[in-house]
Every structure is written in C-alpha cells, then in structure tokens.
ROLUM-99401 format. One line per 8 residues: number of its first residue (from 1); their letters; for each residue y, z, x of N, C-alpha, C. Coordinates in steps of 0.2 Angstrom, whole numbers, m for minus. Layout:
N
NUM	A	Y:Z:X:Y:Z:X:Y:Z:X ~ ...
***
This chain:
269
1	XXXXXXXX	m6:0:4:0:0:0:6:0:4 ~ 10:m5:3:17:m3:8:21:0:6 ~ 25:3:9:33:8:9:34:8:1 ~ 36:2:3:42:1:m3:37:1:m11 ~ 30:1:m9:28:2:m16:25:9:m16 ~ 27:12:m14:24:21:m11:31:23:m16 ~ 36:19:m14:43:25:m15:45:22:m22 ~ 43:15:m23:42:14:m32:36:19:m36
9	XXXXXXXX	32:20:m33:27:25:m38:31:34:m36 ~ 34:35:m32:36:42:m31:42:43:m36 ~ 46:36:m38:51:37:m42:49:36:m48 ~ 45:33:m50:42:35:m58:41:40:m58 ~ 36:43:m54:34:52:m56:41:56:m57 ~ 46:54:m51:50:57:m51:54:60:m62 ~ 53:51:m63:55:50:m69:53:51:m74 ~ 44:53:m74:39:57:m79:41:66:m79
17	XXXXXXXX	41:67:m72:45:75:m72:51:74:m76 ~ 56:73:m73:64:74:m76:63:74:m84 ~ 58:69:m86:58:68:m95:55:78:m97 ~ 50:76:m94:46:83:m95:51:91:m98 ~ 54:90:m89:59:96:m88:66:97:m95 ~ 66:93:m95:74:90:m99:74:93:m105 ~ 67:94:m109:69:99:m118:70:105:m117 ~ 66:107:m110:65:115:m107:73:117:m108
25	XXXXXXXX	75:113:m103:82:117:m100:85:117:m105 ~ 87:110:m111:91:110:m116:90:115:m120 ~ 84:117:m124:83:124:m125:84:132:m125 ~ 85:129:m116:87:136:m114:94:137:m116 ~ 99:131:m113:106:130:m114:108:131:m122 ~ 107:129:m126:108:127:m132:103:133:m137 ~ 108:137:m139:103:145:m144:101:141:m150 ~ 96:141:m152:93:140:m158:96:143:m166
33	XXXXXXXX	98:138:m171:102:140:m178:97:145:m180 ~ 99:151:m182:95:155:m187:96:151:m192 ~ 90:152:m196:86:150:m200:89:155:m209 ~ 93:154:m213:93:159:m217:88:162:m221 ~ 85:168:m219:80:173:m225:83:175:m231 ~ 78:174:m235:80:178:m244:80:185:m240 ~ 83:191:m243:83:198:m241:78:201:m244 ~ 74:204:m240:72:207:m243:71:216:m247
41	XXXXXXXX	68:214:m253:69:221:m260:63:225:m256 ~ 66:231:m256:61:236:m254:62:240:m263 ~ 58:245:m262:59:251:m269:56:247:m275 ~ 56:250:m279:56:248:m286:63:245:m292 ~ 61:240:m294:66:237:m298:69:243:m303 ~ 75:240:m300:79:244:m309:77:246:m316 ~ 77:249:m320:73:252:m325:79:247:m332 ~ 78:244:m334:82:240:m342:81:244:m346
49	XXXXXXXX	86:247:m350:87:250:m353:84:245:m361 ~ 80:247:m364:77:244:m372:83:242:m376 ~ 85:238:m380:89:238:m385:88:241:m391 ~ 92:245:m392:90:249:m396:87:246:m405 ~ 85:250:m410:82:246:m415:85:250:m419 ~ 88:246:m423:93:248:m428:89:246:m436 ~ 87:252:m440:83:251:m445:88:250:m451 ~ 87:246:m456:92:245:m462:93:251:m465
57	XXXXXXXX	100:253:m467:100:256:m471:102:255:m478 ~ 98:255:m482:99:255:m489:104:258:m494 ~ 108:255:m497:112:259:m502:109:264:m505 ~ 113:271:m505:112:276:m511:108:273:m517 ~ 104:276:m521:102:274:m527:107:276:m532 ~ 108:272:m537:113:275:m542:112:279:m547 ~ 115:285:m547:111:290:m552:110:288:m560 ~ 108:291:m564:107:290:m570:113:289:m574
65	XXXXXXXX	116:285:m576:120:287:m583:120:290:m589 ~ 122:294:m592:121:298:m599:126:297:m600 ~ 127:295:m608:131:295:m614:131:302:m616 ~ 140:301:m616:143:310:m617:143:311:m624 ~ 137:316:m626:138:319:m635:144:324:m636 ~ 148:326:m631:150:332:m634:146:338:m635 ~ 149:340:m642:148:344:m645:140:343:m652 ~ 139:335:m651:135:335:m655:127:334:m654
73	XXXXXXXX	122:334:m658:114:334:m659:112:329:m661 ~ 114:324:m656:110:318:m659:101:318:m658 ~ 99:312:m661:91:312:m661:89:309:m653 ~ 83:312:m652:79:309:m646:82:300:m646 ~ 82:299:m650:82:290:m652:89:288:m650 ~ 91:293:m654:101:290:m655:103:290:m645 ~ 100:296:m643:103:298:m635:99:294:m633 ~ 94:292:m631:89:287:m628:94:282:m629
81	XXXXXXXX	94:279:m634:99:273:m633:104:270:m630 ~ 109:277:m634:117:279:m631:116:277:m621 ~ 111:282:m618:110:280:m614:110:276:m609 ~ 104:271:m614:101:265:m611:108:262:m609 ~ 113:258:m615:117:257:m617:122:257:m610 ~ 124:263:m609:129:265:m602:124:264:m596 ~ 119:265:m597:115:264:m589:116:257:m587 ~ 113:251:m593:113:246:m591:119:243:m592
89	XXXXXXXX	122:244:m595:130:240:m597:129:234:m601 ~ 122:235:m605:124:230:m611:130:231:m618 ~ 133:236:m616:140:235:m619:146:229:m617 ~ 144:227:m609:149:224:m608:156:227:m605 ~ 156:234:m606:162:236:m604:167:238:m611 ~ 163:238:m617:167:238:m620:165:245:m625 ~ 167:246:m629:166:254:m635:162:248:m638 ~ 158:255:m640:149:252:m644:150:260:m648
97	XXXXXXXX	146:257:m654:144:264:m658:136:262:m660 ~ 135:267:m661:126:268:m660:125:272:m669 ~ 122:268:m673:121:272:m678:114:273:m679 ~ 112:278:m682:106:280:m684:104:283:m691 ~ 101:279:m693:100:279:m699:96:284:m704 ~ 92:286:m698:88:292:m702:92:299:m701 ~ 97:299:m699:101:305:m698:108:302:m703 ~ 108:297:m704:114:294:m708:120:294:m704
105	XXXXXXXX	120:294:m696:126:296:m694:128:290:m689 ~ 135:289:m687:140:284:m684:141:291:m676 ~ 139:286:m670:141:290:m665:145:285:m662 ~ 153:284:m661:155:279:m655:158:282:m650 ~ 158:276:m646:159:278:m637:162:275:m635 ~ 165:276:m631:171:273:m625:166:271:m620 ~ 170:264:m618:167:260:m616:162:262:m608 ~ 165:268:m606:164:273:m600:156:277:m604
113	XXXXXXXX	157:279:m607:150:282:m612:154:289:m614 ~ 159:289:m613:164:296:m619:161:296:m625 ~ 159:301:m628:161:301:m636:167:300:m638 ~ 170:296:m643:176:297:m647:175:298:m652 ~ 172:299:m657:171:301:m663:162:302:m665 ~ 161:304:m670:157:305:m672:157:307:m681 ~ 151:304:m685:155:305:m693:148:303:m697 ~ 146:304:m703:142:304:m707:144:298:m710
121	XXXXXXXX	135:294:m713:137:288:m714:134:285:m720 ~ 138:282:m727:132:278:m731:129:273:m729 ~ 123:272:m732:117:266:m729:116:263:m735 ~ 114:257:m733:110:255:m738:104:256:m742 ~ 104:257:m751:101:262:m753:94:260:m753 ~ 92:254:m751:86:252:m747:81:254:m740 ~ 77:255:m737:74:255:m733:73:251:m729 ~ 73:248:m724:73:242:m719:77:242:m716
129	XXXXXXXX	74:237:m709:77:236:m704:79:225:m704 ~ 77:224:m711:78:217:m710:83:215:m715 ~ 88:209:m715:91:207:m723:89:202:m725 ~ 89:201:m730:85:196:m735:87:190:m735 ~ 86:184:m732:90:176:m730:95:176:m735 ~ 99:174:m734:104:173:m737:108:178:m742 ~ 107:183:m739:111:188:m745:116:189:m743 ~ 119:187:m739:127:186:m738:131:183:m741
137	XXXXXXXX	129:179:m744:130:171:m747:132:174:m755 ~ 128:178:m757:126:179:m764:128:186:m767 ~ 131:184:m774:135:189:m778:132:196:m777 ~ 134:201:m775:132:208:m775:129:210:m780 ~ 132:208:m785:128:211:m793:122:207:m793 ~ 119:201:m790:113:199:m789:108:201:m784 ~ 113:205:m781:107:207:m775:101:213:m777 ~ 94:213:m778:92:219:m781:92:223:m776
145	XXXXXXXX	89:229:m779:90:234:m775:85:234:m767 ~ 78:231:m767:73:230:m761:79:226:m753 ~ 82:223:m760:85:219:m751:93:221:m752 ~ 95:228:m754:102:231:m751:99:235:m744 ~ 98:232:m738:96:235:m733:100:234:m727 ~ 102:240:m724:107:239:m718:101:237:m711 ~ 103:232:m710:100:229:m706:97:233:m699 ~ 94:232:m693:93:236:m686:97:229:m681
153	XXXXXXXX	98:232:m676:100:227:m672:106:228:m665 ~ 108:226:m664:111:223:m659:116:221:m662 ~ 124:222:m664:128:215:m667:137:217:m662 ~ 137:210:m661:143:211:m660:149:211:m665 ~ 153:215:m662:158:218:m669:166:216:m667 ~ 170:216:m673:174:216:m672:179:216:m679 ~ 185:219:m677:190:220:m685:191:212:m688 ~ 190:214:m692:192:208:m698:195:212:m707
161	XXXXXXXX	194:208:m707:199:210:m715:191:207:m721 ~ 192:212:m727:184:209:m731:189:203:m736 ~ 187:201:m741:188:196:m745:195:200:m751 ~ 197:207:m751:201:210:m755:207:213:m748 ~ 206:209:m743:211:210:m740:212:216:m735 ~ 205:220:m735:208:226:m732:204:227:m725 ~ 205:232:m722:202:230:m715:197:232:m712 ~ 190:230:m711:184:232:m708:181:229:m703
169	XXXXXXXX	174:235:m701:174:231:m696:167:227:m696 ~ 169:221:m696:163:214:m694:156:219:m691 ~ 149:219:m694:145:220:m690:141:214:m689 ~ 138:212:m695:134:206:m694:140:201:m701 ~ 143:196:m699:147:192:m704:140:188:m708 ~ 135:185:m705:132:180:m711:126:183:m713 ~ 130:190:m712:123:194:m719:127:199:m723 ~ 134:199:m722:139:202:m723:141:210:m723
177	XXXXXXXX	139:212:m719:136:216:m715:144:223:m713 ~ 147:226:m716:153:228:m711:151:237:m711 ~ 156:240:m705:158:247:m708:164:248:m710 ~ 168:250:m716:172:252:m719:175:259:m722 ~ 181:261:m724:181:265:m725:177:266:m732 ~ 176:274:m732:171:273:m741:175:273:m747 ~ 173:269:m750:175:269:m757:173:271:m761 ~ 177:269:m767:176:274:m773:177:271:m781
185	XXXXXXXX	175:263:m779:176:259:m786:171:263:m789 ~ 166:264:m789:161:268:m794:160:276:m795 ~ 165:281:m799:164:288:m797:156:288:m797 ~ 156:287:m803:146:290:m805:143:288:m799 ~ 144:284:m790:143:283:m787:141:292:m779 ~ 147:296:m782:150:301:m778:148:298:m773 ~ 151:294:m769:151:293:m763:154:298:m759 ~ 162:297:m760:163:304:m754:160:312:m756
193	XXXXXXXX	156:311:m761:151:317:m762:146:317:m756 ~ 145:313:m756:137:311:m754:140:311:m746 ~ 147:309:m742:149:311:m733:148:318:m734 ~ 151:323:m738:151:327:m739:147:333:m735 ~ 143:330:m738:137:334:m739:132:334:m732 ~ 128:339:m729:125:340:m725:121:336:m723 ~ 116:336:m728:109:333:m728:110:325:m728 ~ 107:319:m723:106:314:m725:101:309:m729
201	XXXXXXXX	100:316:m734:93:312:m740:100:310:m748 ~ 104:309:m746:110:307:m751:113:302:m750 ~ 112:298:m744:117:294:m741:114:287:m743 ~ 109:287:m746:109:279:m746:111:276:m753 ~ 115:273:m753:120:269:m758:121:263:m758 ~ 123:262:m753:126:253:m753:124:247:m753 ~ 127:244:m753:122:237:m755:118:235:m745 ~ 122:239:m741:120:237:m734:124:239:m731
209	XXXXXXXX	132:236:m733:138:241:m727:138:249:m727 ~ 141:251:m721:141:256:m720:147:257:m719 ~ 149:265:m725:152:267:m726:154:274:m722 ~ 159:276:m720:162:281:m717:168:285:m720 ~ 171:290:m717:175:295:m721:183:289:m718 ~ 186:290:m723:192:286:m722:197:288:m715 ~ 198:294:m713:200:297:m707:197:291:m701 ~ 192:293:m703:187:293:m694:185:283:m694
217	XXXXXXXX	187:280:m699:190:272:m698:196:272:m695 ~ 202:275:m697:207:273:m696:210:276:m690 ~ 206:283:m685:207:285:m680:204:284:m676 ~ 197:282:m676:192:283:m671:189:273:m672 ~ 186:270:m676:184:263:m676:190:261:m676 ~ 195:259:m680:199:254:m679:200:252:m672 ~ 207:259:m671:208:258:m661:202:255:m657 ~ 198:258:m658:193:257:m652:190:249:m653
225	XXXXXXXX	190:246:m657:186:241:m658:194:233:m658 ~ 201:239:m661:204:231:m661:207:228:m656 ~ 206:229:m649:207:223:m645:204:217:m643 ~ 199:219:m641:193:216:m636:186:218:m642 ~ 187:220:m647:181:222:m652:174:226:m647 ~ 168:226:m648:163:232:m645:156:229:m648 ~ 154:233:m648:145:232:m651:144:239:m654 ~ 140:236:m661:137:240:m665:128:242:m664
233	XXXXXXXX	126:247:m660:119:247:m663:116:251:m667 ~ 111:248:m672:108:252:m676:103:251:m676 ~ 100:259:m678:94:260:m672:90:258:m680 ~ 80:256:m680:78:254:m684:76:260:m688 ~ 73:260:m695:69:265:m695:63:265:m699 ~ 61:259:m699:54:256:m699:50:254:m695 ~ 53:249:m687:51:244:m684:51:250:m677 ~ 47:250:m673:48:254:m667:52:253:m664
241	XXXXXXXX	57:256:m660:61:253:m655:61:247:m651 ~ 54:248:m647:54:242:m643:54:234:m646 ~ 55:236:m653:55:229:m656:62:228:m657 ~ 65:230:m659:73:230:m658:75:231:m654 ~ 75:234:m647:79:233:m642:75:235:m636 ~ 79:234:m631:74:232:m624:76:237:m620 ~ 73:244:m621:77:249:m618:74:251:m612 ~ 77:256:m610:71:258:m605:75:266:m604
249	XXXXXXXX	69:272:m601:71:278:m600:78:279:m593 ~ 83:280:m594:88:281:m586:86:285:m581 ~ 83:291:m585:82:294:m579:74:293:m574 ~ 70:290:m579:65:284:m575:67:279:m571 ~ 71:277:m574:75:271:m568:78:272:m563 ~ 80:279:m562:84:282:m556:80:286:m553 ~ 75:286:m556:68:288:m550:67:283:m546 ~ 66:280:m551:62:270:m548:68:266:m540
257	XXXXXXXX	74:271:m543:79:265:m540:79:268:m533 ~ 79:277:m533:79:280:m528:72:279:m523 ~ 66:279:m525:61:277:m521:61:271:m518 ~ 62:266:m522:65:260:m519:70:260:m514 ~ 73:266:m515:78:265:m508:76:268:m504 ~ 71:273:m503:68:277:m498:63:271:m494 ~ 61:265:m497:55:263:m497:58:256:m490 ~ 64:255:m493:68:248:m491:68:249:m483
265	XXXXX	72:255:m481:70:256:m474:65:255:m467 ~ 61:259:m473:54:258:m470:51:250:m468 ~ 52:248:m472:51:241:m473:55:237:m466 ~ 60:237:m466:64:233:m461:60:236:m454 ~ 58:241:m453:55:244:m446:52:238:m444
***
C-alpha cells in the first residue's frame, strides 16, 4: 500500500471517530428540556358534599266547614246539609236557605255560612218530594190535593213579583213554586195560626209555596236574596237524601283531605 493511500484510509477513520464523538459532546454542552409531569395527588380526594333532598311539602289540609246555627236545633239532615253546602261551595258564594220540611222550618245563611234568620214554615198540604208535570201551568182551584206538593231539590232563587204584583221569592218558576209572606185570603185557613204554633203537624196547607211570617220575608229573605239572588234547598222527606243531593259528611272529608296531606310528602321522597 503506498503513503498516500495509508493517509487516505487514516483520514476516513479519522472522519468515522469525529462523527461518533460529536452527539457525546453536543450533549454534554447543550442541558436537555425538561419534560413537563402532571403533579402528582398524594392523600385522599376531597370529600363532596351530597346535595341536599328537599322533600315536598304539602299544603295544610283545610279544616271542615260548619254552618253557624246559632242559637237553633236543627235536624241531623238540615245541619248535614247546611254543611255540606259551606264545605263545598255549592252555594256559589252566595246566601242559600235550607228548608226542612219535616220540622216545617226555613234556615237561611250568609253566604259565609252565618245564620241570618231562621222562622217556621207552611208546606204544601201534600206529602212529596216531586210536582206534578205541569202544575204550574194550571188553575189552583184545579190542582187536587195529592199533587199540592212542595217539591225537594236544589233551586236557584231569586225576588220576583207573583202575578197580584207583590213580592216573592222565585223558588222553582215552571212549577210555580215561591216563598212568600203568609197569607190570609182564607181565615178558615188559620194560617198565621198554624206559624204560630210550636208543633209542625199543622203546617201543611198550601198548594206547594212556602209560606213564612211576614217579618222574617221582609227582613231576613228579601235583603239577602235581592242582589245577586241565592239557592233554596229543600231537604226531601220521602226520597233519601242521596237521591236529591250529592252530599258528603265535612268532617269525613277533612280527615280524608288531612291524610292526603300527610301521605303527599311521603310520596315525593
């Protein structure tokens, strides 16, 4: 081999070292980027608070309504009704009177459930809670006596004037139906005998209106009825209740309405 090819193969080595050497040094010279780490969580995580549960609460139950008697004894029937009547507001907000027939007596009420008066009543001098198709229509002095019946019911009422001009109050108009003051066209009749008196085995007379003491029209139903007029109810006194009206006990219902409230909460959990 000659020189000059000895000192060509010396300087390639030379040139395979220098490559070699070269990352070392660079390396050394040149400090390496840190790399960034997530931090690390030592201990136990934070504790989160629950959100709290918030359980419905139910309105109050509404307590029972009872119609104010006063000072008087009505029947099981008359007060069950009066009741019902103020609990559920089938009055409408308006003065209702409640008659009952087998005690002969007129209870009315402020639309709140007050008593305002109270007064004994002629009935019709028939027995029934039904009136006979068309007896409204038809001459008094034709009507017999089976179908002079003061009807049961529900009626809305209001003042009007009868057919002589005077003033009463509409109960059922197309059976002709009213309460007025009592009259007196027939002494042999003793009508205001018959208020008079204590007992209601006297009172039935009429051809079906219901009659009252002249006073307790002109101070107690008039006013009360002639704005906005009221509801008459007359309790039966043949047919059961439930067939005439759709009552139900208040203070049963204010059980019922109470447990429901207790129950409603529960329920949301």
């Amino acid at each position: 081999m000659k020189r000059s090819d000895n000192f060509t193969v010396l300087r390639f080595l030379a040139t395979l070292a220098a490559a070699a050497i070269a990352p070392a040094l660079y390396a050394q010279q040149v400090p390496a980027t840190p790399v960034e780490q997530p931090p690390v969580v030592t201990g136990s995580a934070p504790a989160i608070a629950p959100e709290p549960v918030v359980n419905p609460v139910a309105p109050p139950a509404q307590p029972a309504r009872h119609a104010e008697f006063g000072n008087e004894n009505p029947s099981r029937v008359a007060r069950h009704v009066a009741d019902w009547v103020l609990d559920s507001g089938d009055n409408k907000a308006r003065p209702y009177a409640v008659v009952d027939k087998k005690a002969a007596r007129v209870y009315l009420f402020e639309a709140d459930g007050r008593l305002r008066g109270a007064a004994p009543a002629l009935l019709g001098i028939a027995i029934g809670d039904h009136s006979a198709p068309g007896v409204g229509d038809r001459e008094m002095s034709s009507i017999p006596l089976k179908d002079r019946t003061t009807p049961a019911g529900r009626f809305e009422a209001g003042i009007g004037k009868n057919f002589s001009g005077k003033e009463i109050l509409w109960v059922d108009y197309d059976a002709a139906i009213s309460m007025h003051p009592v009259i007196n066209t027939k002494p042999a009749e003793r009508r205001p005998h018959r208020l008079a008196t204590e007992t209601p085995l006297d009172n039935r007379i009429s051809f079906g209106c219901i009659n009252v003491p002249i006073p307790f029209f002109k101070t107690i139903v008039s006013p009360a009825f002639a704005t906005y007029g009221g509801v008459v109810y007359v309790l039966p006194e043949v047919l059961p209740l439930d067939k005439v009206f759709t009552t139900y006990d208040v203070d049963e219902r204010a059980r019922l309405r109470a447990t429901q409230a207790e129950i409603a909460p529960a329920i949301g959990k």
